[in-house]
TORTI-342087 format. One record per residue (C-alpha): residue number from 1; residue in three letters; x, y, z. Coordinates in steps of 0.5 Angstrom, whole numbers, plus 500, padded with zeros to 3 digits. Layout:
# TORTI-342087
<rec><k>NUM</k><r>ALA</r><u>X</u><v>Y</v><w>Z</w></rec>
...
END
This chain:
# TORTI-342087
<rec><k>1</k><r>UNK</r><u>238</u><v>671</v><w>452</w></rec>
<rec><k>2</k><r>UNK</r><u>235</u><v>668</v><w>457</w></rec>
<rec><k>3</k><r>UNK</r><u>238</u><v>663</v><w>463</w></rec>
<rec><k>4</k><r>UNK</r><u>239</u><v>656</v><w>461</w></rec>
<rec><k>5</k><r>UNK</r><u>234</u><v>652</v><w>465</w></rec>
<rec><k>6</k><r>UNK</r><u>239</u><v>647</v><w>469</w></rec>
<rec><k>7</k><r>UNK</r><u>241</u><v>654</v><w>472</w></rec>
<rec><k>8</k><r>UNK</r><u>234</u><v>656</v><w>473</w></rec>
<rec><k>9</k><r>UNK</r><u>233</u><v>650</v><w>477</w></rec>
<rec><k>10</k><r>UNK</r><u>239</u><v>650</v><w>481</w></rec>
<rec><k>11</k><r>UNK</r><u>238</u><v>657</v><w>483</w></rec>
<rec><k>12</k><r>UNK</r><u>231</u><v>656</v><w>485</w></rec>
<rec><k>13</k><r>UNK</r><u>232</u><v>650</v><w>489</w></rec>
<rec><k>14</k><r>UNK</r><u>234</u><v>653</v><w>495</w></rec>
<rec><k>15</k><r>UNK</r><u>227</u><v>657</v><w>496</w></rec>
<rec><k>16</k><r>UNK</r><u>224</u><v>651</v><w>499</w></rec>
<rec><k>17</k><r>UNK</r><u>227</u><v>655</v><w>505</w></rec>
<rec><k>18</k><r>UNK</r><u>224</u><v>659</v><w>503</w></rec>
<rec><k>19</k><r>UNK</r><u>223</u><v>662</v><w>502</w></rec>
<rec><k>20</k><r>UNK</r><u>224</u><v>664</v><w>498</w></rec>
<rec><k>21</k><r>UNK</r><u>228</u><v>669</v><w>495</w></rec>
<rec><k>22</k><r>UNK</r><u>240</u><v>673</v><w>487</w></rec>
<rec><k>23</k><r>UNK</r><u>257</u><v>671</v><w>482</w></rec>
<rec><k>24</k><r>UNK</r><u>257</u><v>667</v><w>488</w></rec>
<rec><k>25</k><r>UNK</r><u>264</u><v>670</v><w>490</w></rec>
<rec><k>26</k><r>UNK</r><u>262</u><v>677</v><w>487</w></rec>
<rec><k>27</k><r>UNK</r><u>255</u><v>677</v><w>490</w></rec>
<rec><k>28</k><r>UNK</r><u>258</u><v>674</v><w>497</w></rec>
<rec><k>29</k><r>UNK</r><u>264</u><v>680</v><w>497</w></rec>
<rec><k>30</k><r>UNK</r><u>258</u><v>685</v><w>497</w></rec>
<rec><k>31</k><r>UNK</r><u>254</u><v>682</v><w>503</w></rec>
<rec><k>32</k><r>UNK</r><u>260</u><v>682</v><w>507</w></rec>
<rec><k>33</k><r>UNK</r><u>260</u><v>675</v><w>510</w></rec>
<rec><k>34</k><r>UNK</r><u>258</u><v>669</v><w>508</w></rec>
<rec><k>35</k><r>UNK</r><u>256</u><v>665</v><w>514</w></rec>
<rec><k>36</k><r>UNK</r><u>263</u><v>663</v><w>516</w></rec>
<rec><k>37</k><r>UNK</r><u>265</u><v>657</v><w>521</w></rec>
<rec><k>38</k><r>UNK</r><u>265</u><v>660</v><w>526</w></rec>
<rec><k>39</k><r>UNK</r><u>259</u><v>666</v><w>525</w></rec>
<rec><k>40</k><r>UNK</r><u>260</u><v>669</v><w>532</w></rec>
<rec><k>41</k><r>UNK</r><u>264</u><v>675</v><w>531</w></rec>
<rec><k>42</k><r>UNK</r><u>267</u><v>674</v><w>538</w></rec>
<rec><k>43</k><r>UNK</r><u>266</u><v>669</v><w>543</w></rec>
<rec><k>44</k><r>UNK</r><u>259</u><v>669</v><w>546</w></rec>
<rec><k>45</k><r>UNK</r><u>260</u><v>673</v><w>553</w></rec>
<rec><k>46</k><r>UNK</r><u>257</u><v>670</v><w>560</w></rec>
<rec><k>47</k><r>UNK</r><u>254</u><v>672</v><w>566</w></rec>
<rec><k>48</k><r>UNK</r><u>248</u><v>677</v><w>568</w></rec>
<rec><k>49</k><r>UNK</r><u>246</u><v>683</v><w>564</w></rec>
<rec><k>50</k><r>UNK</r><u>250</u><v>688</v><w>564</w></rec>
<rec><k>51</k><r>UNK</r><u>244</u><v>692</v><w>567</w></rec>
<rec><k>52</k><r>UNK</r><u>238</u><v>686</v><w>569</w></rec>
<rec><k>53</k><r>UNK</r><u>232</u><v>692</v><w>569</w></rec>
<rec><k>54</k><r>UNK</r><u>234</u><v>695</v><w>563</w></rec>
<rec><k>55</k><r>UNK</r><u>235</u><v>689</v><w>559</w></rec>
<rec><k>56</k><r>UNK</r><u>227</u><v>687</v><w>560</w></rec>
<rec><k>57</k><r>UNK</r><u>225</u><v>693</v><w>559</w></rec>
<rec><k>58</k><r>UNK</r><u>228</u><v>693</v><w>552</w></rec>
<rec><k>59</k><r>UNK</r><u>225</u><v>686</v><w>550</w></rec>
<rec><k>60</k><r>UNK</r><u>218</u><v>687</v><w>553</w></rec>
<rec><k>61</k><r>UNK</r><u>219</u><v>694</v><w>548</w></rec>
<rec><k>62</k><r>UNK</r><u>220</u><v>688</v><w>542</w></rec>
<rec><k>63</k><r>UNK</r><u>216</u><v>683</v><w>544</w></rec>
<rec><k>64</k><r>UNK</r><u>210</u><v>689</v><w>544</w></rec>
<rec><k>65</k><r>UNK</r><u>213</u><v>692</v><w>537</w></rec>
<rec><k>66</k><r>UNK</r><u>213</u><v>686</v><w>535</w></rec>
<rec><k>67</k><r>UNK</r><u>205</u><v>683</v><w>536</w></rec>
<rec><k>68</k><r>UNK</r><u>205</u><v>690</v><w>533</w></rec>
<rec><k>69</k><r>UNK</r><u>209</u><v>688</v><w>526</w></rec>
<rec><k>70</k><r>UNK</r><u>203</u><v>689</v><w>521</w></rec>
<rec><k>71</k><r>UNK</r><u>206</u><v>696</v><w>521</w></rec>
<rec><k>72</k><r>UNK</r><u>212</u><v>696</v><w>519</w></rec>
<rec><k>73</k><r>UNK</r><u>215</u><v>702</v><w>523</w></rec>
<rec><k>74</k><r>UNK</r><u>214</u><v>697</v><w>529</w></rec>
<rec><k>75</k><r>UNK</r><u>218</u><v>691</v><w>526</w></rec>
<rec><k>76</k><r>UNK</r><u>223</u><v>696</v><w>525</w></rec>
<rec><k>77</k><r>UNK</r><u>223</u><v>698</v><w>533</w></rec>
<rec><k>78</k><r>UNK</r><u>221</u><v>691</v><w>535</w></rec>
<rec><k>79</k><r>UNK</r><u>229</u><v>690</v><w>531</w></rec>
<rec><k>80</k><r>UNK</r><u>231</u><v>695</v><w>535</w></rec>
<rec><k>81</k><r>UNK</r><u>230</u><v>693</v><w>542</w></rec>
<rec><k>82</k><r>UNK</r><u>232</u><v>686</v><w>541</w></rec>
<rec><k>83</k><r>UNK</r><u>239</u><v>688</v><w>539</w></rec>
<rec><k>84</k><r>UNK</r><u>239</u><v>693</v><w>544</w></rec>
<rec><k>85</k><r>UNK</r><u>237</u><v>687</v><w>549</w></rec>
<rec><k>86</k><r>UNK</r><u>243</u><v>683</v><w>547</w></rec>
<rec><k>87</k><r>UNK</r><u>248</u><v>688</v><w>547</w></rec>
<rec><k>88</k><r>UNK</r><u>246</u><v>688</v><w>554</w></rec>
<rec><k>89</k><r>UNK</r><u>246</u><v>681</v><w>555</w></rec>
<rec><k>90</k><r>UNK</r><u>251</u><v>677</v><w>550</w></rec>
<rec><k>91</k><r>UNK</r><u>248</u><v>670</v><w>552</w></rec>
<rec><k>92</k><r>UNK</r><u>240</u><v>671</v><w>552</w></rec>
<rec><k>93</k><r>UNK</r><u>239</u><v>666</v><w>546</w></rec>
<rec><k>94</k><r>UNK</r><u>231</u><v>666</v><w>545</w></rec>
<rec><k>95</k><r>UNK</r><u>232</u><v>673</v><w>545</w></rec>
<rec><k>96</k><r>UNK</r><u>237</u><v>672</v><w>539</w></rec>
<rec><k>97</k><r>UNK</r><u>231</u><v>668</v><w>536</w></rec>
<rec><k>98</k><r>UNK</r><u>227</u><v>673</v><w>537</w></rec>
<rec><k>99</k><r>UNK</r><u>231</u><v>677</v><w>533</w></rec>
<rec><k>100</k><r>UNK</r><u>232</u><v>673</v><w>528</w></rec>
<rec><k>101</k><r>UNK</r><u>226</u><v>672</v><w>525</w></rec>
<rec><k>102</k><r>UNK</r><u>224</u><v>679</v><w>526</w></rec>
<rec><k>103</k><r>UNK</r><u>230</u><v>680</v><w>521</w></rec>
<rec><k>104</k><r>UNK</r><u>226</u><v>676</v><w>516</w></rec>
<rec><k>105</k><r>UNK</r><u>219</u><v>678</v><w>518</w></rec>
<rec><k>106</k><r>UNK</r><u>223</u><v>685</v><w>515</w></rec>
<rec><k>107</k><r>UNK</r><u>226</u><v>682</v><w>509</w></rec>
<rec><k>108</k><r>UNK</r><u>220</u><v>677</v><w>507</w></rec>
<rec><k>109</k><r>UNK</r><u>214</u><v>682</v><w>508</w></rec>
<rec><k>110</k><r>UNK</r><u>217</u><v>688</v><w>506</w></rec>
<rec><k>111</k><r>UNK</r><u>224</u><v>689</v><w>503</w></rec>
<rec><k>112</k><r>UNK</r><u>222</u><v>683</v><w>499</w></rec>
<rec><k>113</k><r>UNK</r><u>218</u><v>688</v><w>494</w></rec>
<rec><k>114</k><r>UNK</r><u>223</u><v>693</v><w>495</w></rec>
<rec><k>115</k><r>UNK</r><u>229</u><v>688</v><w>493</w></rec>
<rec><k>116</k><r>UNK</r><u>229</u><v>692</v><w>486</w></rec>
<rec><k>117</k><r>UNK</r><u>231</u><v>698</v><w>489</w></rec>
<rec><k>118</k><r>UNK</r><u>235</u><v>696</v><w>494</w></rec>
<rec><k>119</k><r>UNK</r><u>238</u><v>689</v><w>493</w></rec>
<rec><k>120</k><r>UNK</r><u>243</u><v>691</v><w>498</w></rec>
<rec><k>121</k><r>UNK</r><u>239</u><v>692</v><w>504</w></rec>
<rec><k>122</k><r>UNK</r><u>235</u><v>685</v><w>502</w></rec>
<rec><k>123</k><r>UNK</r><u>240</u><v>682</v><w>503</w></rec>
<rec><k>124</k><r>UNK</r><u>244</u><v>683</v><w>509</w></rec>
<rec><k>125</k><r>UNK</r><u>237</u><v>684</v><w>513</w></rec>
<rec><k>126</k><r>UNK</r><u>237</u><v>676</v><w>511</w></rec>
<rec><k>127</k><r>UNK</r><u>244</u><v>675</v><w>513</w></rec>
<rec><k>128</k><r>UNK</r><u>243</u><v>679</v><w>519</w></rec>
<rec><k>129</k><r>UNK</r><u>238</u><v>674</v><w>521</w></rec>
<rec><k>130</k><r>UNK</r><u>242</u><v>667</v><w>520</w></rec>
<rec><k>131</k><r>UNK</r><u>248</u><v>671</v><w>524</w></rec>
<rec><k>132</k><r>UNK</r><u>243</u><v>673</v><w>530</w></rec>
<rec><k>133</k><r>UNK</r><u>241</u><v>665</v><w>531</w></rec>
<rec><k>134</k><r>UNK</r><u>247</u><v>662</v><w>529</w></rec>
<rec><k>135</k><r>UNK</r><u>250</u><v>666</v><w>535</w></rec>
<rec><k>136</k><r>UNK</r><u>245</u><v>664</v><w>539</w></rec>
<rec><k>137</k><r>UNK</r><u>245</u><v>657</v><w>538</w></rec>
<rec><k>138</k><r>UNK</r><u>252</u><v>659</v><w>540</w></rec>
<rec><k>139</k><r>UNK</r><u>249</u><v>663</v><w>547</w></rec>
<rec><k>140</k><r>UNK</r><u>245</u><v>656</v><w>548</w></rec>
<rec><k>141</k><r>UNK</r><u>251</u><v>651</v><w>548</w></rec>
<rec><k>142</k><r>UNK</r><u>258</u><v>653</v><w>550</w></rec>
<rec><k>143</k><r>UNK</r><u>260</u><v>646</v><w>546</w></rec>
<rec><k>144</k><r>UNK</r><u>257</u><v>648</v><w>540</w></rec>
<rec><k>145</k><r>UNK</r><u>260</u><v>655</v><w>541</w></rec>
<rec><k>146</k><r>UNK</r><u>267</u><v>651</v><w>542</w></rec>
<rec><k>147</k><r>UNK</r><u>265</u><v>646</v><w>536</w></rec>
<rec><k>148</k><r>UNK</r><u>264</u><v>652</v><w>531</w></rec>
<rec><k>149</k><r>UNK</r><u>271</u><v>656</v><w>534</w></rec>
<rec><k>150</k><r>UNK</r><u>274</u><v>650</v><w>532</w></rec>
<rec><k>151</k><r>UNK</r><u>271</u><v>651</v><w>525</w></rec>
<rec><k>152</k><r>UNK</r><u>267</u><v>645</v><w>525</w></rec>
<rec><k>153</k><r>UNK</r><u>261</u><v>647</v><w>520</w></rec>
<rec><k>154</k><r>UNK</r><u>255</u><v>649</v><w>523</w></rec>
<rec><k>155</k><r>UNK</r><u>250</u><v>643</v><w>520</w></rec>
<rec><k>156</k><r>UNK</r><u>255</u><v>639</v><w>525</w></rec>
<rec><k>157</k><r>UNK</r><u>256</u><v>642</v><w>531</w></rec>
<rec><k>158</k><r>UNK</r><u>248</u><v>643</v><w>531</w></rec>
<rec><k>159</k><r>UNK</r><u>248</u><v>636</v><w>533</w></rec>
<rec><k>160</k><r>UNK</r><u>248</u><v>637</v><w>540</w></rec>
<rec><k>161</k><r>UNK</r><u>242</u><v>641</v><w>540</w></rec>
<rec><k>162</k><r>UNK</r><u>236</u><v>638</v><w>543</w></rec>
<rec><k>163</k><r>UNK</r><u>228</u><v>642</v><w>542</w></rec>
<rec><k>164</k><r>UNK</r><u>229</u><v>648</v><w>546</w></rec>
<rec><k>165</k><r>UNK</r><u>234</u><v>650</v><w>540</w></rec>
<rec><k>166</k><r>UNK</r><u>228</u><v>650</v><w>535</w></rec>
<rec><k>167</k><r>UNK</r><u>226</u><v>657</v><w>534</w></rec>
<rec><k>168</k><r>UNK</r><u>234</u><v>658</v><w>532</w></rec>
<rec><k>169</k><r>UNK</r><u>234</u><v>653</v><w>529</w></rec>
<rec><k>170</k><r>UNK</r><u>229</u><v>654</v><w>524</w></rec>
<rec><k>171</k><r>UNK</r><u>231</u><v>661</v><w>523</w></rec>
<rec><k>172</k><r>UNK</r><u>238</u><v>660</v><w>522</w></rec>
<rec><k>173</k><r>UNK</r><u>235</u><v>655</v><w>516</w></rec>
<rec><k>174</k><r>UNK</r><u>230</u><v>660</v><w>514</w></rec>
<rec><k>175</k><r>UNK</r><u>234</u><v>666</v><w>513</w></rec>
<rec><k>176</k><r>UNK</r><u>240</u><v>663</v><w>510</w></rec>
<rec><k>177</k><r>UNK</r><u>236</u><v>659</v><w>504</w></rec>
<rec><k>178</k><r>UNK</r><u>233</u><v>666</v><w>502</w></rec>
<rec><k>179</k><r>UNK</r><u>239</u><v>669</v><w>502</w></rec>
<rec><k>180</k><r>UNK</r><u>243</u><v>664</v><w>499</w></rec>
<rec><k>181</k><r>UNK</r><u>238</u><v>663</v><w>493</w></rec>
<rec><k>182</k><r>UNK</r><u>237</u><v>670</v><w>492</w></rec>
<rec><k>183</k><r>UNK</r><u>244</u><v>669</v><w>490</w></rec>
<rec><k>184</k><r>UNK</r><u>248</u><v>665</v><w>485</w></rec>
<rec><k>185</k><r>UNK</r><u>248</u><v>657</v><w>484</w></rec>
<rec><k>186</k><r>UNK</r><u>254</u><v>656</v><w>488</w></rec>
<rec><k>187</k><r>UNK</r><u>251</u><v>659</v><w>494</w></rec>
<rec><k>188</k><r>UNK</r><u>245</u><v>655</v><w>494</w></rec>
<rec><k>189</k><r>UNK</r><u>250</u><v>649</v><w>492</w></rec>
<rec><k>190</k><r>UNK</r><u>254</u><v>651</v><w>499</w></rec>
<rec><k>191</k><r>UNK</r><u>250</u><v>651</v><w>504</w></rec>
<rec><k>192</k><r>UNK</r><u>244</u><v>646</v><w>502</w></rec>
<rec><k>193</k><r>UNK</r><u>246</u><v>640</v><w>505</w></rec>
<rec><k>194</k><r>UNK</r><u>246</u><v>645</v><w>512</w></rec>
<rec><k>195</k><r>UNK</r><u>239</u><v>648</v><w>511</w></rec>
<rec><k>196</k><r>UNK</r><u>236</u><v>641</v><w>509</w></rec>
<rec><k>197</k><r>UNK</r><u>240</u><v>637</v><w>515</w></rec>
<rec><k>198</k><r>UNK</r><u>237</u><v>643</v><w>520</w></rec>
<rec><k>199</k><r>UNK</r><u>231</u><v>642</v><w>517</w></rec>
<rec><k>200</k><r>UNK</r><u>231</u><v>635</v><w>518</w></rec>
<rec><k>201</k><r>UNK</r><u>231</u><v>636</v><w>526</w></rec>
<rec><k>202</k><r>UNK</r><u>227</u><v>641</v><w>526</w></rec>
<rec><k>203</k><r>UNK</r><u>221</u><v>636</v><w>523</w></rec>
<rec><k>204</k><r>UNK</r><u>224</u><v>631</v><w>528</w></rec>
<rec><k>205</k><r>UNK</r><u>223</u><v>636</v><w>533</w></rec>
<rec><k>206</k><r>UNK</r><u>217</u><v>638</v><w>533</w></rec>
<rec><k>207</k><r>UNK</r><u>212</u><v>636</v><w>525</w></rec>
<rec><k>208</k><r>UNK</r><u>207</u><v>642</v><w>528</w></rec>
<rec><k>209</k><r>UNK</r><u>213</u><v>648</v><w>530</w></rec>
<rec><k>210</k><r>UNK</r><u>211</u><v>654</v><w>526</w></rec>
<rec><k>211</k><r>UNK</r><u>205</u><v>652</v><w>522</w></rec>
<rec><k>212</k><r>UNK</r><u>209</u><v>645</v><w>520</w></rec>
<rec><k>213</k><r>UNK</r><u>215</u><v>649</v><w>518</w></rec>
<rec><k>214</k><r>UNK</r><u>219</u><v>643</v><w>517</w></rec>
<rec><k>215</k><r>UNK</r><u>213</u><v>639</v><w>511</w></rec>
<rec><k>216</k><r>UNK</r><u>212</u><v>646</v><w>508</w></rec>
<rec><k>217</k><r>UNK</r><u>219</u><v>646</v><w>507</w></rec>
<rec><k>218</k><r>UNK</r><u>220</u><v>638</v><w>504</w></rec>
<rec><k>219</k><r>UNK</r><u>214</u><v>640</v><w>500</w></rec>
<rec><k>220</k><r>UNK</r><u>217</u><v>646</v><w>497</w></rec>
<rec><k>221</k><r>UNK</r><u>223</u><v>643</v><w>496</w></rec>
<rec><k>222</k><r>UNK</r><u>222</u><v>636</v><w>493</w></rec>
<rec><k>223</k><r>UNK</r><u>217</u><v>640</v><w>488</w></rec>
<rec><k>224</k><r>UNK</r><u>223</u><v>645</v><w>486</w></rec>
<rec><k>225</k><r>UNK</r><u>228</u><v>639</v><w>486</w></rec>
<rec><k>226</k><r>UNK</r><u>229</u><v>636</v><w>479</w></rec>
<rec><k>227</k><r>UNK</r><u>228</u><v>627</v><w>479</w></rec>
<rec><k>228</k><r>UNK</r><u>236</u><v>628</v><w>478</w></rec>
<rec><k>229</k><r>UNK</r><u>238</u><v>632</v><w>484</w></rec>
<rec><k>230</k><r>UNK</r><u>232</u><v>628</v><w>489</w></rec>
<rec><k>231</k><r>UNK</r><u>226</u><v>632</v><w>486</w></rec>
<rec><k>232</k><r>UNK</r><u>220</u><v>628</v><w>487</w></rec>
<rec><k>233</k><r>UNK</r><u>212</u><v>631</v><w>485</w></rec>
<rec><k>234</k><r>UNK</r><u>209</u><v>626</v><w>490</w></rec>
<rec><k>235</k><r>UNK</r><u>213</u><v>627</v><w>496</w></rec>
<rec><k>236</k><r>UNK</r><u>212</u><v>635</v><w>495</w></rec>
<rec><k>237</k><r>UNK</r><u>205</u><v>633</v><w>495</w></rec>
<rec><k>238</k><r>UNK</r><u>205</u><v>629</v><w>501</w></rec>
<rec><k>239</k><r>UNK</r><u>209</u><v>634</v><w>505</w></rec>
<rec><k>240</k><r>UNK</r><u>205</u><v>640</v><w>503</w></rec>
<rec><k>241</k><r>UNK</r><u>198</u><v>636</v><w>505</w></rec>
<rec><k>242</k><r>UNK</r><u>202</u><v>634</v><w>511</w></rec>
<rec><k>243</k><r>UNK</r><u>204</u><v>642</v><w>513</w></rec>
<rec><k>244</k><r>UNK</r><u>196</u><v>644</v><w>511</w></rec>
<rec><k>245</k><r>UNK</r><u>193</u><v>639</v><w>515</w></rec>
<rec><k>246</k><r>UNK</r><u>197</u><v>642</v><w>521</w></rec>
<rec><k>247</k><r>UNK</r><u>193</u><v>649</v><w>519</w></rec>
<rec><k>248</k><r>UNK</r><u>190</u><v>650</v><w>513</w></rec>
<rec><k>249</k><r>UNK</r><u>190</u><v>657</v><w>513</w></rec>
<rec><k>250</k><r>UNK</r><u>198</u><v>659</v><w>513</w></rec>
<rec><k>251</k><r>UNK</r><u>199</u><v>662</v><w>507</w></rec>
<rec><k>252</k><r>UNK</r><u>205</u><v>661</v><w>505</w></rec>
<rec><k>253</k><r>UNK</r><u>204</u><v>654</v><w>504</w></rec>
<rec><k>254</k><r>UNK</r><u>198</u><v>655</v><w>498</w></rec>
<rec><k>255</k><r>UNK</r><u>204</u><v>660</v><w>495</w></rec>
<rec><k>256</k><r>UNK</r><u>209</u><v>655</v><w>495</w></rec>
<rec><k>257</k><r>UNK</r><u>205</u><v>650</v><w>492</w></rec>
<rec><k>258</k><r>UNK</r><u>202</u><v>656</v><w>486</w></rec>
<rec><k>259</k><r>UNK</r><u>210</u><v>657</v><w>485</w></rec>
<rec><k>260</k><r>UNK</r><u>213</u><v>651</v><w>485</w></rec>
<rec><k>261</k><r>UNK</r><u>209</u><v>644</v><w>484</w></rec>
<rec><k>262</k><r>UNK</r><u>203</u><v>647</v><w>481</w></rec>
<rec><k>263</k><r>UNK</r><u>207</u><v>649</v><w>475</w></rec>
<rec><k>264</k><r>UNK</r><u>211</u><v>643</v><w>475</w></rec>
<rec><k>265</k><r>UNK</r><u>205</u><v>638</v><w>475</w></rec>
<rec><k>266</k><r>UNK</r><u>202</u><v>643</v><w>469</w></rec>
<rec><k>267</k><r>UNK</r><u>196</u><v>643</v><w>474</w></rec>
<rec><k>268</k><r>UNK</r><u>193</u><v>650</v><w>472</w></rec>
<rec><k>269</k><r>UNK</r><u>187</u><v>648</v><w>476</w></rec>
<rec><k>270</k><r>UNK</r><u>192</u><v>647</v><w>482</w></rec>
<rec><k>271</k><r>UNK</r><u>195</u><v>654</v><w>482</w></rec>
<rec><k>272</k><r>UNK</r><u>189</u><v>658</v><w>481</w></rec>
<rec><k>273</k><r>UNK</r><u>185</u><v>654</v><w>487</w></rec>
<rec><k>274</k><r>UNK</r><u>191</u><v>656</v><w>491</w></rec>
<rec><k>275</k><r>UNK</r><u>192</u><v>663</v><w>489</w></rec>
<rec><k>276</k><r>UNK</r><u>185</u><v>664</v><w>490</w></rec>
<rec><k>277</k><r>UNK</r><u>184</u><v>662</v><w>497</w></rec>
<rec><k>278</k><r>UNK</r><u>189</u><v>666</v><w>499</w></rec>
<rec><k>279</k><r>UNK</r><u>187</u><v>673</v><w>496</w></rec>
<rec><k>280</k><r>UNK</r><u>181</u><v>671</v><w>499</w></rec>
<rec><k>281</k><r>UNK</r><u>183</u><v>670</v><w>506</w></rec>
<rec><k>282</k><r>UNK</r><u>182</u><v>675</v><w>511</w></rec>
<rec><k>283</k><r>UNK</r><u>188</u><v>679</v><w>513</w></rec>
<rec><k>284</k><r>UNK</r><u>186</u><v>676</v><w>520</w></rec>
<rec><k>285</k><r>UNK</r><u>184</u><v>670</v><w>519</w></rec>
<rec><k>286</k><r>UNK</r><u>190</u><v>666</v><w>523</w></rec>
<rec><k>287</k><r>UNK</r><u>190</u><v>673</v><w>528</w></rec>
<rec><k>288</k><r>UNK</r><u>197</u><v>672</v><w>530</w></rec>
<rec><k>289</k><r>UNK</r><u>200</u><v>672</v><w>524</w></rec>
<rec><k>290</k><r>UNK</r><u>196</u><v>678</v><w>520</w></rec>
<rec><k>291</k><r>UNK</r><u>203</u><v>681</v><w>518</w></rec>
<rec><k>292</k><r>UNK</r><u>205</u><v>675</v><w>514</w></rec>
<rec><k>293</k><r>UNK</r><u>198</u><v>674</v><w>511</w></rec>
<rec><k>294</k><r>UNK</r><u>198</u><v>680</v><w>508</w></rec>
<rec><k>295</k><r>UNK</r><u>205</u><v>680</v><w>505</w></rec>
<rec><k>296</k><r>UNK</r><u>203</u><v>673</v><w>502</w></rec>
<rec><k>297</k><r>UNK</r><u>197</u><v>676</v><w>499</w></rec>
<rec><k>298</k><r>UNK</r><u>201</u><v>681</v><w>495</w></rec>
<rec><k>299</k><r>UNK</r><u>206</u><v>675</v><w>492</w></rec>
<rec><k>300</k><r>UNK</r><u>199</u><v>672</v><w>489</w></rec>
<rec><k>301</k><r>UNK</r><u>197</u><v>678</v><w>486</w></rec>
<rec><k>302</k><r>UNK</r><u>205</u><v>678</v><w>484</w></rec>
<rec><k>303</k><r>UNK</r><u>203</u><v>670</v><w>481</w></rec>
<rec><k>304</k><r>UNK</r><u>198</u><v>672</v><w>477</w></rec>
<rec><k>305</k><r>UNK</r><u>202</u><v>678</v><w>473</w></rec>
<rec><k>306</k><r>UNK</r><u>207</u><v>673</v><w>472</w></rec>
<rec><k>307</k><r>UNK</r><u>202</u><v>668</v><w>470</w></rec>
<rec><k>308</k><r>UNK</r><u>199</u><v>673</v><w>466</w></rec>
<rec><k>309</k><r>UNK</r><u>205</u><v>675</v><w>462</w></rec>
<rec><k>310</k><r>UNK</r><u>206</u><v>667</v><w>461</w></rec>
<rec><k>311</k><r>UNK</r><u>212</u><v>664</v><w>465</w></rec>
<rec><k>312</k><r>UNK</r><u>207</u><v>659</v><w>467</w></rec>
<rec><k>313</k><r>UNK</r><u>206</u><v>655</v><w>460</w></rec>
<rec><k>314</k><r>UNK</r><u>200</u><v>651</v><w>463</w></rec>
END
């Protein structure tokens, strides 16, 4: 017997942070830890590096490993030297958003087509990356670390953070929707104002950050969303047309429309025009990005097997 639909639709709404990627207290307990009130494992520890020449060494060893991360070895090396960086120095929070997004780069481009196998290991690699910039955030500003050790919720305590905090912000976000819809409805329910609150301000912040990160994720969302719950096919097109307009050429962002408004919209034609583009695209074809290009290229391919087998009803 097949998941009830209202289940499926609550399961998925998260994805818009998406991206995307499975109960809740079951699933919760496996990881470890949710993201508690207070997330930071101790107090975030002040001052200099413990060993200032070594400290920058290990993070120009990760920013290199890391421009280098179509090969999966060297993403994991990337990982490495930034926690090695932060163990040397507590309070060094862009490197903890460094890190952060490494861990989804890790999980988002790799485990993803391995979570079969080692659901596990996808998951607490998510985890690991909303951790990372939760710390940070607290790394940046003593007052939001004061606000969450006094158990204030994180979607609060982030109101004191101005721009400079995006990066952390936007991979605290994107870490923990994927983590929390790969899991049960209650998780997804739990923390989707605080993932739709952060993404807010990042779209205040800045509407070009990452590629229009913020539209990409409202597109996602508000196509994801049933009418009941704030879903709305027109502003997920906006948002989506918004994102596109800012690069064209990210992937992820013609995925997103394949997966969720194309379908919602019964637009067969939709989805077979965003599925071809991006395996049409070159791997290069935003240089920087080629990883992540790659990785979305395979979930086409991923789309059309699942259209294939018929669980897109055009």
């Amino acid at each position: 017997m097949g998941t009830p639909k209202p289940v499926r639709l609550a399961r998925t709404l998260l994805a818009a942070a998406l991206a995307i990627a499975p109960a809740a207290a079951l699933a919760v307990a496996a990881t470890g830890c949710g993201p508690a009130a207070t997330g930071l494992g101790g107090g975030i520890r002040r001052g200099g590096a413990a060993d200032p020449a070594a400290h920058q060494a290990a993070i120009t060893a990760g920013d290199a490993a890391f421009a280098a991360r179509v090969d999966r070895a060297q993403l994991e090396l990337a990982i490495s030297k930034y926690e090695e960086a932060i163990k040397l120095k507590d309070d060094d929070w862009v490197t903890y958003g460094k890190l952060a997004r490494a861990y989804y780069a890790l999980a988002d481009g790799w485990l993803f087509f391995e979570k079969d196998k080692d659901p596990q290991r996808f998951l607490d690699t998510y985890a690991k990356g909303y951790e990372a910039a939760q710390r940070g955030m607290a790394a940046l500003s003593p007052e939001v670390e004061q606000r969450l050790t006094a158990g204030v919720d994180l979607k609060d305590a982030v109101t004191l953070l101005d721009k400079q905090a995006i990066d952390l912000l936007y991979w605290h976000a994107t870490n923990l929707g994927r983590w929390a819809n790969a899991q049960d409805v209650t998780v997804v329910l739990t923390y989707k104002e605080r993932i739709y609150n952060i993404m807010e301000m990042v779209l205040r912040f800045d509407p070009n950050y990452f590629y229009g990160a913020a539209d990409r994720y409202f597109g996602a969302y508000f196509s994801i969303a049933p009418s009941f719950a704030g879903g709305d096919l027109d502003r997920s097109w906006k948002h989506f047309q918004a994102s596109l307009k800012i690069e064209p050429n990210y992937a992820a962002t013609l995925i997103l429309i394949a997966e969720f408004l194309a379908p919602k919209r019964q637009d067969e034609a939709q989805f077979d025009e965003m599925v071809a583009r991006v395996l049409a695209m070159p791997d290069d074809i935003i240089p920087e990005m080629a990883a992540e290009t790659i990785a979305e290229k395979k979930k086409a391919e991923q789309l059309k097997q699942r259209k294939a087998a018929g669980e897109f009803p055009f």
